[in-house]
N, C-alpha and C positions, 0 to 999 in steps of 0.2 A: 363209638359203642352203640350197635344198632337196638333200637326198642321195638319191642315187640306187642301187639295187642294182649290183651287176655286171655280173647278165645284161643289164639295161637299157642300159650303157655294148655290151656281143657286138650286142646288136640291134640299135643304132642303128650300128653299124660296119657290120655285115652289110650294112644296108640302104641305104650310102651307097658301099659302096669301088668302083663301078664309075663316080662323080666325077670319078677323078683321070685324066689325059691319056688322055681317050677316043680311040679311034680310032691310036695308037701303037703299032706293032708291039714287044714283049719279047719277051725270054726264054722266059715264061709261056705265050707264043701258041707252041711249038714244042713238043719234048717232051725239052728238058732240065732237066735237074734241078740248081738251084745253090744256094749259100749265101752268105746275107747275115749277115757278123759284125760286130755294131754294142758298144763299149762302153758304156755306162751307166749312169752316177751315178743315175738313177731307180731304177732297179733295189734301189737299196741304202735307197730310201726309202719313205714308205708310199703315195708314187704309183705303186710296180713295178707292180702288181698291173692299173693302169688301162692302165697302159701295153702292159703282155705280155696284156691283153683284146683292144686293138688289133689287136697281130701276130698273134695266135691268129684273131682275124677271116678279117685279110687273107690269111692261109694258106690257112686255107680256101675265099678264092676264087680263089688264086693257090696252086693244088696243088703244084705244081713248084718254089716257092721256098720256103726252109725260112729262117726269121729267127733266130739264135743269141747270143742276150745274153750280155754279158760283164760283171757286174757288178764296179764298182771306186765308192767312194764318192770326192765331188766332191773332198773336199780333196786326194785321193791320186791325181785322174786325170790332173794336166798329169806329174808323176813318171813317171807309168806312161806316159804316150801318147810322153816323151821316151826312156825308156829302149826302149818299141818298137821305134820310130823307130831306134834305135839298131843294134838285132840285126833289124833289116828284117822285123818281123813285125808291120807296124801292121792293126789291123783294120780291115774295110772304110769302117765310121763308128765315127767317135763324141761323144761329148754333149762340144759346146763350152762351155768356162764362158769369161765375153768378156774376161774379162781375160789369157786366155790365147792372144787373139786374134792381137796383134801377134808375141808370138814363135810362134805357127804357123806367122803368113803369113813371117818370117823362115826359117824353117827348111826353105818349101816344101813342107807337108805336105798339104795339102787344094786340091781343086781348087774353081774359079769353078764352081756350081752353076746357073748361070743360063740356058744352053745346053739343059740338060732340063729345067726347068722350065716352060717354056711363058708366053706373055702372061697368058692368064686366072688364071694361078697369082699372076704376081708385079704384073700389076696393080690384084690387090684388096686389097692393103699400102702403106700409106702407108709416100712416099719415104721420109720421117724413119726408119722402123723397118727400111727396107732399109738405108738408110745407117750405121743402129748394126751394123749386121750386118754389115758391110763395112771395110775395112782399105785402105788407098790407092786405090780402087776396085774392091776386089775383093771380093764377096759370099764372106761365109767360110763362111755355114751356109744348111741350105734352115732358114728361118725354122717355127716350131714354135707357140711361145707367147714373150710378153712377161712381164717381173718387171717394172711402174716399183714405183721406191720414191719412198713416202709416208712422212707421220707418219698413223700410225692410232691413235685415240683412243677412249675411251668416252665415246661421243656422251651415254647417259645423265648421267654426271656432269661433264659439262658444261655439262647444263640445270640439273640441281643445285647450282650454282656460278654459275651465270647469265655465266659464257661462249659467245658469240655468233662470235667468232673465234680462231684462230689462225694469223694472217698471218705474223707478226713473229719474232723470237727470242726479242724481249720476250715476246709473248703465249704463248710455248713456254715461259717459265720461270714466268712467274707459273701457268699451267694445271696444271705441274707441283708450284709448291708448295701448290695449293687440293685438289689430289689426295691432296697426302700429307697421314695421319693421324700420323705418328709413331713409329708401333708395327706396324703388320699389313698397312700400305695406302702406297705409296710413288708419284709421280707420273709417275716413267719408267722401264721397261726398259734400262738401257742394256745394250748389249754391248760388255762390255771383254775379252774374251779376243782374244789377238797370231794371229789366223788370220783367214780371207777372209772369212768372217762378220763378224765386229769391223773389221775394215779398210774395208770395202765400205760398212759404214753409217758409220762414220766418213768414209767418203771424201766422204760426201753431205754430211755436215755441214760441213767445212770448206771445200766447195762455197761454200757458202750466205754465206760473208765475201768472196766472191771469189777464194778458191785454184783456180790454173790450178796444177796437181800439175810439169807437166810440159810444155814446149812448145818448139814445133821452130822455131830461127831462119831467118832467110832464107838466112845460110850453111850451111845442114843443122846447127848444133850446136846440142844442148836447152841449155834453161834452165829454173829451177823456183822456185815460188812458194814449199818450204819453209823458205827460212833470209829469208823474210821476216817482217816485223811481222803483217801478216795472217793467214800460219798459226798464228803463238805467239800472238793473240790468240783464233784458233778452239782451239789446243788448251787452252790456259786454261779458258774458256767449258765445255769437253767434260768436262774431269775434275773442275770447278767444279761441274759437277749432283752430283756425289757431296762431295767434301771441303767443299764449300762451302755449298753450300743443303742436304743431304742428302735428295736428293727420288728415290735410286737405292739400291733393295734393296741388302743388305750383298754383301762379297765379290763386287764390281763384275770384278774381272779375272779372275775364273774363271765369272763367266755369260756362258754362249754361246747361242744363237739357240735350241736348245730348253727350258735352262733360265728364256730371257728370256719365249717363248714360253707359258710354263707359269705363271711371275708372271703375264702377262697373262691369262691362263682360268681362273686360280684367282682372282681379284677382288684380287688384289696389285698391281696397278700398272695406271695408267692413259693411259698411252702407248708408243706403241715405234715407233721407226722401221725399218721393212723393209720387204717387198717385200709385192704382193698376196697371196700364196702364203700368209702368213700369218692372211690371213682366214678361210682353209677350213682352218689348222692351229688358230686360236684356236674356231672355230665347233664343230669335231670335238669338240676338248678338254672344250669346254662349250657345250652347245648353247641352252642358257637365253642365254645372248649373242647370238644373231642379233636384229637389228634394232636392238642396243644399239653397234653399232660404227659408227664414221664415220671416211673420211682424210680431208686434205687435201696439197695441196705440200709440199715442205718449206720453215717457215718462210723466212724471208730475213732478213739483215742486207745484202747490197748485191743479193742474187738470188735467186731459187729455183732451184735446180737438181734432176734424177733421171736415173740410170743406168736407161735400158728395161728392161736386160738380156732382149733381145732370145735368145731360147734354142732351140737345136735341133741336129742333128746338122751334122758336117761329113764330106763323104763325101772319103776320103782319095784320096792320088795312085796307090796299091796297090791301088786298088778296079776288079775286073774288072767290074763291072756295074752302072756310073755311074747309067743310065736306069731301071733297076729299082729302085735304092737310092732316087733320088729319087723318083720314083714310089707308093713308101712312106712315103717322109717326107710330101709331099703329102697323103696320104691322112691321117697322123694328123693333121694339118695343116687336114683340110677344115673347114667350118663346124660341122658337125652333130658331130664327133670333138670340135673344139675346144671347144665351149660346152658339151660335155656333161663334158668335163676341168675345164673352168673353174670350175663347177659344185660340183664335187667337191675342189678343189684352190685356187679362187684364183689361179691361173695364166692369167693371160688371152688370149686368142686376138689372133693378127696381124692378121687380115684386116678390110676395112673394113664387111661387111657383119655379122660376128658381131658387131663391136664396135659396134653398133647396135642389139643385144637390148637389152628390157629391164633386164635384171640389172644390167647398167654404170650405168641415170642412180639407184642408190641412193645414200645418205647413203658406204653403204660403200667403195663403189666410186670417189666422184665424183673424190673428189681424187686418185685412180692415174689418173682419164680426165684429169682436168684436166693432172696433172702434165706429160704427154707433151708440152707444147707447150717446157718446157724441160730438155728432152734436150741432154746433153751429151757427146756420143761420150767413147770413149776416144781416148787419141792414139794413135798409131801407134808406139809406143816402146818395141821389143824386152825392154825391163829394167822394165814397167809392175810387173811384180808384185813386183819387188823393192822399186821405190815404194812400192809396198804396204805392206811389212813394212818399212821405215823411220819408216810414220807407225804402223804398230802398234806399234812400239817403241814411240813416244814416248807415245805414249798410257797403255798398259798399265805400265809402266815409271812415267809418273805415277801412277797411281792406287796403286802399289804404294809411291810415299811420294820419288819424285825430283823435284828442284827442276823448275821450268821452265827453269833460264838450262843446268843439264847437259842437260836434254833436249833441249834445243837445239841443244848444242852437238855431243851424237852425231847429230843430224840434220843437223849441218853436215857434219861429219868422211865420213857415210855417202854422202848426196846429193850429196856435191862429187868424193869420188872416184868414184861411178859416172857420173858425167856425162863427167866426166875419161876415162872408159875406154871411152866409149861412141864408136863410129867414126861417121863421119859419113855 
């Protein structure tokens, strides 16, 4: 995965941002002066930097518009964006994370983006990726980049191993235990810590037995697949790579995605399941690893399943200057912005003609290309992220030494009265 300087990312901006909705009168064509305040969890990470190269771009060819980041990191932004919301001081945009999707579109806080965006914008995205991006039909964000999650592997030592696939669950535990040496070298990453991190790849995993987390009946009241046989046999399976086969570095519920990340670049572990994003995290880390990594789907026992997460701003209903905001978003958006992000980051572009570079048909890549075909939105369920942190419970809460029949049983107690409280 080639890296690129900075200036390299200013250049190729410069020489693309007059792309996006040519010929549309702004702001910019006048000689007012305004401000775009966008929150962003980038900002707090070590993509800020590619990101505020963008805007420092497009400023300069859009003199009049001044772009004013607000960094808040990811875990703390749905907090923040509700307490805004609260004292009516939301900012113009901000970085959607999708599971925060449903109670946005609840709370009425973002407008349908679709209106400025133009046809040449939104029809070079597959429907699929608009439709993750979307909440009862309503586009929540101007689409940015894609995360699918994959299992990513080291491809080397699975030639070493004389591993040819991994389809299966089966093939996911055996790869893991050929992996582990016992001592220095463990076969997966996992991440057990009780936050959106650990939740998120855990959600993929119990995917994969067939868990529908959460689903809306024909009379509007949900139902949920965790006080099923299904989940108790995914969650089993999940905390079973650690207590059971031992194929999961020690102190499983306190590694989180950059300590899981850092097993992986240090030559400790040889799978992990997350998102593309991590391929330009583990390549950074250690660059003798390019060429040695390969994903695929995530195994299956009844499916494969992957969250896109579909990723980009949501321009709020506060926002004086809808067509400009998207108009930016766009632009970081274009092709040439994208793949040169992607590049750098693992973060893959939406549109259907970037996603037809080269870079996608590697070993690396193939299984985040391939995964897209089984996407599986999220539902529409106001109380999703609480979801969340009910199967993080259980999880985490196992590994720290609770039976499966108690974990189960606060999984019931949890998932029955919120369903119970949920309006229809």
């Amino acid at each position: 995965m080639k890296k690129r300087l900075l200036s390299g990312v200013l250049s190729v901006a410069l020489g693309i941002s007059s792309l996006a909705c040519a010929g549309t009168v702004y702001a910019e064509d006048t000689e007012e002066q305004i401000t775009l305040r966008i929150m962003s969890s980038i900002q707090t990470e070590n993509e800020g930097s590619l990101e505020a190269a963008m805007a420092d771009a497009y400023m300069e060819e859009h003199p009049n518009i001044k772009i004013e980041w607000i960094p808040v990191a990811s875990n703390d932004l749905n907090a923040q964006i509700i307490a805004l919301n609260s004292s009516n001081d939301l900012p113009d945009a901000f970085y959607m994370n999708t599971a925060f999707m449903p109670q946005a579109k609840s709370m009425g806080i973002v407008i349908d983006p679709t209106e400025y965006l133009g046809e040449d914008f939104l029809s070079n995205i597959d429907q699929s990726i608009l439709d993750y991006g979307s909440i009862d039909g309503q586009l929540m964000v101007v689409p940015w980049f894609m995360i699918p999650i994959a299992l990513i592997y080291r491809l080397d030592w699975a030639e070493e191993n004389g591993i040819e696939t991994i389809e299966t669950m089966d093939d996911f535990v055996a790869a893991a235990q050929a992996f582990t040496n016992g001592e220095d070298r463990w076969g997966f990453a996992l991440v057990g810590t009780q936050n959106s991190s650990g939740e998120s790849r855990f959600s993929q995993f119990v995917k994969t037995f067939g868990v529908d987390e959460v689903t809306q009946n024909e009379d509007g009241t949900w139902s949920s697949d965790l006080t099923s046989d299904k989940y108790k046999e995914a969650l089993q399976a999940f905390v079973d790579l650690d207590l059971e086969y031992g194929v999961v570095p020690p102190g499983a519920t306190e590694t989180g995605y950059p300590e899981a990340v850092n097993y992986f670049a240090q030559n400790q572990a040889g799978m992990i399941i997350s998102g593309s994003n991590a391929l330009g995290a583990i390549v950074s880390a250690n660059p003798e690893l390019d060429g040695k990594l390969g994903s695929v789907p995530m195994p299956s026992v009844e499916r494969h399943a992957t969250n896109l997460q579909v990723s980009g701003y949501s321009i709020t209903t506060t926002c004086e200057y809808p067509q400009e905001m998207a108009d930016f978003l766009m632009y970081m958006a274009s092709d040439e912005n994208a793949l040169s992000f992607a590049e750098q980051t693992g973060r893959m572009p939406v549109s259907t003609t970037a996603l037809q570079n080269e870079m996608f048909q590697t070993p690396a890549y193939q299984g985040f290309v391939d995964c897209i075909q089984y996407a599986l939105p999220y539902p529409s369920y106001s109380g999703y992220a609480e979801v969340q942190d009910i199967m993080g419970e259980s999880y985490n809460s196992m590994l720290s030494g609770t039976s499966i029949d108690d974990a189960m049983a606060q999984v019931e107690t949890r998932i029955t009265t919120l369903l119970e409280e949920t309006p229809e």
